[in-house]
C-alpha positions, 0 to 999 in steps of 0.5 A, a space after each residue: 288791932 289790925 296786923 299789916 305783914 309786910 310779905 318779901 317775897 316782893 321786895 328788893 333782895 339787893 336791899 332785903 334789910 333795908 326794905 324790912 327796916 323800912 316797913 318796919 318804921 311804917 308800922 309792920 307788925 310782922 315780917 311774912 316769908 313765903 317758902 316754895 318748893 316747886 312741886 306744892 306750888 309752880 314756883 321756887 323761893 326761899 329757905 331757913 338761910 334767908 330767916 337767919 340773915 333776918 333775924 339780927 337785922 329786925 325785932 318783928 316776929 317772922 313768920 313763915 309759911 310753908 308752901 311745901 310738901 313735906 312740911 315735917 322735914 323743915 320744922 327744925 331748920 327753921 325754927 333754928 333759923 330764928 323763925 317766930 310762927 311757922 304755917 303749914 298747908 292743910 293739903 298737905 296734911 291727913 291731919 295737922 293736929 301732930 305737927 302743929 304740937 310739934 311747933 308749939 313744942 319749940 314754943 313757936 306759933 302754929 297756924 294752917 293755911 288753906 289754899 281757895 279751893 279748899 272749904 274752910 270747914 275742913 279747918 274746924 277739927 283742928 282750930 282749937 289747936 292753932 295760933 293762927 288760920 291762914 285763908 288765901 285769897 289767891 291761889 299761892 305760887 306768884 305774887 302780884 295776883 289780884 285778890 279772888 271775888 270769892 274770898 270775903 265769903 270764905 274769911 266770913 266763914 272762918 271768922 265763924 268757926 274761930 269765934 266757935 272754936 278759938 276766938 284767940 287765933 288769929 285770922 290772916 288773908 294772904 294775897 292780892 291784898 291792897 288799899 282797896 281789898 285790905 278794908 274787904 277782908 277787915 269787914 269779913 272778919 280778918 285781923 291780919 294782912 300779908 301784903 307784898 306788892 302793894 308794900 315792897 312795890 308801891 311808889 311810895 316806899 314801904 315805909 308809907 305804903 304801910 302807913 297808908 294800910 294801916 289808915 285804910 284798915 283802922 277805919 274799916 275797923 272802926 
């Protein structure tokens, strides 16, 4: 089955619950909070408070993606905070394998994500040891981003490694991802989609809009 994760950092923060019920009712299978520190990435966003307003509005898991340096000083916190998958940047890290068995220690789900700069076999040492491998299809920092040419290539690749190495993990794609894109990056091998604009900002509502994504993907799928 195909994952559509509804990402707020496009939402409305003056109705955050409502927003996230109503992708919800859509058919969301997880809710996607981008944390950014202002130094891995030129941009700032939010932190384990926010996962702790949400986890009593919603029963979705809540993932988060740690777009930070220093990923080690926040595992607790927001595993505290009620967070159900933490994703951490391969860039950031020598070696991922310690702190993904510290999230999984917590009995959360561990993933990696790599920006696209970075070439996906680098992932392949730690892949057995993931829940979850993260390919960017923009570079992180800013929503609304259009997804990169270069991006069904790469998913391809990781698709290849993970059959390899852990079918079980999930295959996630993280921006620009669309009506348009979403059935590319399905075809290339991915099985989950962060979305944010084109959820959160679509004239439709997020409870349409993710409706409509998973119509699109299903038949890519298919």
């Amino acid at each position: 089955m195909i994952a559509v994760a509804p990402s707020i950092l496009a939402a409305d923060f003056t109705q955050l619950g409502e927003e996230v019920r109503r992708a919800a009712q859509g058919g969301a299978n997880r809710i996607h909070v981008d944390v950014m520190d202002g130094h891995f990435v030129p941009n700032l966003s939010m932190g384990p408070n926010v996962v702790q307003a949400l986890r009593p509005i919603t029963a979705l898991p809540l993932e988060v993606h740690l777009m930070i340096d220093n990923p080690e000083r926040f595992i607790e916190p927001f595993v505290r905070a009620g967070s159900d998958t933490i994703i951490v940047h391969l860039e950031v890290l020598d070696d991922p394998r310690p702190l993904l068995r510290r999230i999984r220690g917590h009995g959360r789900r561990a993933g990696v994500a790599v920006k696209p700069a970075t070439p996906i076999d680098r992932l392949a040492p730690f892949l057995p040891e993931m829940d979850l491998a993260l390919c960017m299809t923009v570079d992180p920092g800013f929503g609304g981003q259009a997804f990169l040419p270069e991006s069904p290539p790469r998913i391809r690749r990781l698709r290849q490694l993970l059959d390899k190495y852990n079918p079980q993990c999930d295959l996630e794609v993280d921006g620009g991802i669309d009506l348009h894109t979403a059935p590319v990056a399905v075809e290339a091998g991915a099985n989950v989609l962060v979305a944010g604009t084109a959820i959160f900002r679509s004239p439709t509502g997020p409870t349409e809009a993710v409706r409509a994504m998973r119509r699109q993907v299903s038949e890519a799928a298919d």
